[in-house]
C-alpha positions as CSV (number, residue, x, y, z in Angstrom):
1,X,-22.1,33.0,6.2
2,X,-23.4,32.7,2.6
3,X,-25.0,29.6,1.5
4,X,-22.5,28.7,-1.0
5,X,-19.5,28.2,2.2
6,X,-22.3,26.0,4.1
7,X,-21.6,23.7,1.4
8,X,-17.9,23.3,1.4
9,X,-17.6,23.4,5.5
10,X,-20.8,20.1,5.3
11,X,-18.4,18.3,3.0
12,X,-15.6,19.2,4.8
13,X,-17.3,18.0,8.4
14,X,-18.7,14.8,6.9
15,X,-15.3,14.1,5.7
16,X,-13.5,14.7,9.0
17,X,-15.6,12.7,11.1
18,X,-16.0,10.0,8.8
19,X,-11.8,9.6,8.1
20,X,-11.0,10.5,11.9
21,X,-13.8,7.4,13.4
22,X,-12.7,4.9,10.8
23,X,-8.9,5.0,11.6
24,X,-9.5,5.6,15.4
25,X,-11.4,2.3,15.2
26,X,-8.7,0.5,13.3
27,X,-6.0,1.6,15.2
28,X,-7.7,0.7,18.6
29,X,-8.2,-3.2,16.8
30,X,-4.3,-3.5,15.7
31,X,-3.2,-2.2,19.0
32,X,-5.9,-4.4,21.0
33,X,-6.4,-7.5,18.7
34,X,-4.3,-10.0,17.4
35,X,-5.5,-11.2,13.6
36,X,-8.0,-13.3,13.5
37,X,-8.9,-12.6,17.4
38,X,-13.0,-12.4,17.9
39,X,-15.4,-11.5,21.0
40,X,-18.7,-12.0,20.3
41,X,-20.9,-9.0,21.0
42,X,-24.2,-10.3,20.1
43,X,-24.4,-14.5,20.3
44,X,-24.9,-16.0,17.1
45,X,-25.0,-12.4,15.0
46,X,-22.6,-10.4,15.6
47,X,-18.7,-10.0,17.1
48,X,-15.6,-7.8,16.7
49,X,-12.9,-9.7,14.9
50,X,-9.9,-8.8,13.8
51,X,-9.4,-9.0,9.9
52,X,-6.8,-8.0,7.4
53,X,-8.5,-7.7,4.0
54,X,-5.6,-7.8,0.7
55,X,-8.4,-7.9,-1.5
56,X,-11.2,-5.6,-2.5
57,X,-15.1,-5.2,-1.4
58,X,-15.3,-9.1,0.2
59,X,-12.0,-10.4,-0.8
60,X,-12.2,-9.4,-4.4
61,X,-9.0,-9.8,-5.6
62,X,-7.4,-10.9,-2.9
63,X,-5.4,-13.7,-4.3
64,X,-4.7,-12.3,-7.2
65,X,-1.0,-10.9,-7.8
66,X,0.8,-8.2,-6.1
67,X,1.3,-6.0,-8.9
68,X,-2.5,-6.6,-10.4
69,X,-3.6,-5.7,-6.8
70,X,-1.7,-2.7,-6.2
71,X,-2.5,-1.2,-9.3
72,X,-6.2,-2.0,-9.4
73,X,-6.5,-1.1,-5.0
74,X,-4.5,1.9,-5.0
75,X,-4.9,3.4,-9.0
76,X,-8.7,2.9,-9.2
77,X,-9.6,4.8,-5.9
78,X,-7.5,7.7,-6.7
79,X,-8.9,8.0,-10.0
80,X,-12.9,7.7,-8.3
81,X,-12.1,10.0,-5.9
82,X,-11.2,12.4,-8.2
83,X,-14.1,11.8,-10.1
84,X,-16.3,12.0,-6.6
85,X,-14.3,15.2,-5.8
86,X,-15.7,16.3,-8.9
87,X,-19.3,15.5,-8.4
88,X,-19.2,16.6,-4.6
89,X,-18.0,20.0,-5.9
90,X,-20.7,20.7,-8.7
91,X,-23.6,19.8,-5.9
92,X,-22.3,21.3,-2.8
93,X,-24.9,24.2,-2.7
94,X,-28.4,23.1,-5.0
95,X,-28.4,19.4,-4.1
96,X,-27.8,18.4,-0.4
97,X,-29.0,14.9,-0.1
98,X,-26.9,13.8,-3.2
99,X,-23.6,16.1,-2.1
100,X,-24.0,14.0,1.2
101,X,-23.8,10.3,-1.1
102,X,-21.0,11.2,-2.7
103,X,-19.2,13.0,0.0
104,X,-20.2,9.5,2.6
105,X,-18.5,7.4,-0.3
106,X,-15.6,8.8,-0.7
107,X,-14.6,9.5,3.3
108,X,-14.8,5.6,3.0
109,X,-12.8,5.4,0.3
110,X,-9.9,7.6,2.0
111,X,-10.1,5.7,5.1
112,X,-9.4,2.2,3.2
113,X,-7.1,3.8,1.0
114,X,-5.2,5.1,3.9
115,X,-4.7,1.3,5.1
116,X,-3.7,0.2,1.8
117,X,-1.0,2.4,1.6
118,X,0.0,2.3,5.1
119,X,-0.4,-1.5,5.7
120,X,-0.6,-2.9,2.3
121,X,-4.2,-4.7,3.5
122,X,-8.0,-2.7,5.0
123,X,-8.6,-3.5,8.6
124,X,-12.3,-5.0,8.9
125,X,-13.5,-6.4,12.2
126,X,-17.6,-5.9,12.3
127,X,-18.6,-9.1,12.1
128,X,-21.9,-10.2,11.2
129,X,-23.5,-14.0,10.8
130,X,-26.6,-16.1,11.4
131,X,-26.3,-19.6,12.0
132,X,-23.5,-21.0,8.9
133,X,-24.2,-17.8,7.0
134,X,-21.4,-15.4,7.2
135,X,-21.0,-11.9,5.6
136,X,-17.7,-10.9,5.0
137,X,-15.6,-8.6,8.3
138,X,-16.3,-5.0,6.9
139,X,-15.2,-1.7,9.1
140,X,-16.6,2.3,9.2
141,X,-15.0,3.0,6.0
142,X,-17.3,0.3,4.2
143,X,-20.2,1.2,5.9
144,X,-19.9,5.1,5.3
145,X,-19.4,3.8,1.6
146,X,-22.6,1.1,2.4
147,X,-24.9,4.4,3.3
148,X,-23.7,6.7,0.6
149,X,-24.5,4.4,-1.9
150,X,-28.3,3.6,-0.2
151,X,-28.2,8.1,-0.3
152,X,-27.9,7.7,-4.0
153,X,-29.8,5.2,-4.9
154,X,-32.7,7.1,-2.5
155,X,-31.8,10.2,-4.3
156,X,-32.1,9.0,-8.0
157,X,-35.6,7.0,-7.6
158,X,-37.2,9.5,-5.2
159,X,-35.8,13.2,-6.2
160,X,-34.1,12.8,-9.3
161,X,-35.9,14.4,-11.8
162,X,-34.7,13.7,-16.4
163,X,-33.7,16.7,-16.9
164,X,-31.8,17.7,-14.1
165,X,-29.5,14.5,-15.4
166,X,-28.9,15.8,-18.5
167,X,-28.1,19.3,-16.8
168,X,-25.0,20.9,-17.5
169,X,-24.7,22.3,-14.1
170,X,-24.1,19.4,-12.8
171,X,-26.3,16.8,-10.4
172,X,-28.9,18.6,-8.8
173,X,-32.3,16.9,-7.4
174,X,-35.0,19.4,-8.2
175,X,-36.5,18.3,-4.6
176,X,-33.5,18.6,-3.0
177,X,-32.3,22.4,-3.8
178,X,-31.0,24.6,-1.0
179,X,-31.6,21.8,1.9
């Protein structure tokens, strides 16, 4: 199998598995939860509770007004994951790390667009806190999004070299070619 398929079928995997274990998750809280229901896992860190998110990343937007939302929730991840798809495409063979952020960001971004238009709101339920500090219910979706981000921002300060930005080709990390 030439090099060039490895690329697509990694994508293609990453995708797959990501998508499949976010809405498997989601499903199994709807059908086992009610909202707002939480059983703490770890005491005082962490539990599994049951969240419906109408907003963005932490609630962004979630009191704004039906039409703003729905335009900004559903138009803007379409138009970045086109823009991704793009990006994955031009570094699927010569730049594996980077392939792999972008690829991670937008499984995440299918699998919260895929609530959105089939519920209207994200399912979250990881639950993490310390003491009165909360962080905002997040799910796999945000965390495959969380760790593709951390992948590019790894890539660009450790592998990225200037002139492979300004290269035509497309991203590719000079350290990073033919992983």
């Amino acid at each position: 199998m030439k090099q060039r398929d490895n690329g697509i079928i990694r994508v293609a995997i990453i995708l797959a598995v990501i998508i499949i274990l976010d809405q498997i998750t989601k499903i199994f809280i709807k059908t086992n939860f009610y909202q707002g229901e939480s059983i703490p896992v770890l005491a005082n860190f962490f539990s599994i509770t049951y969240v419906r998110n109408t907003g963005a990343a932490f609630g962004f937007l979630a009191s704004a007004g039906e039409i703003v939302r729905k335009i900004f929730l559903l138009g803007a991840p379409i138009i970045f994951g086109v823009w991704l798809g793009r990006m994955i495409w031009l570094s699927r063979n010569n730049a594996v790390f980077l392939n792999t952020g972008y690829t991670l960001i937008l499984a995440g971004g299918i699998g919260n667009l895929i609530d959105r238009i089939a519920y209207g709101y994200v399912v979250d339920f990881l639950d993490c806190f310390y003491g009165t500090y909360h962080w905002p219910a997040f799910n796999v979706a945000d965390s495959s999004i969380t760790i593709g981000a951390a992948v590019l921002i790894v890539d660009l300060v450790f592998f990225h070299k200037a002139e492979s930005l300004a290269s035509t080709d497309g991203p590719v990390a000079e350290n990073d070619k033919g992983q």
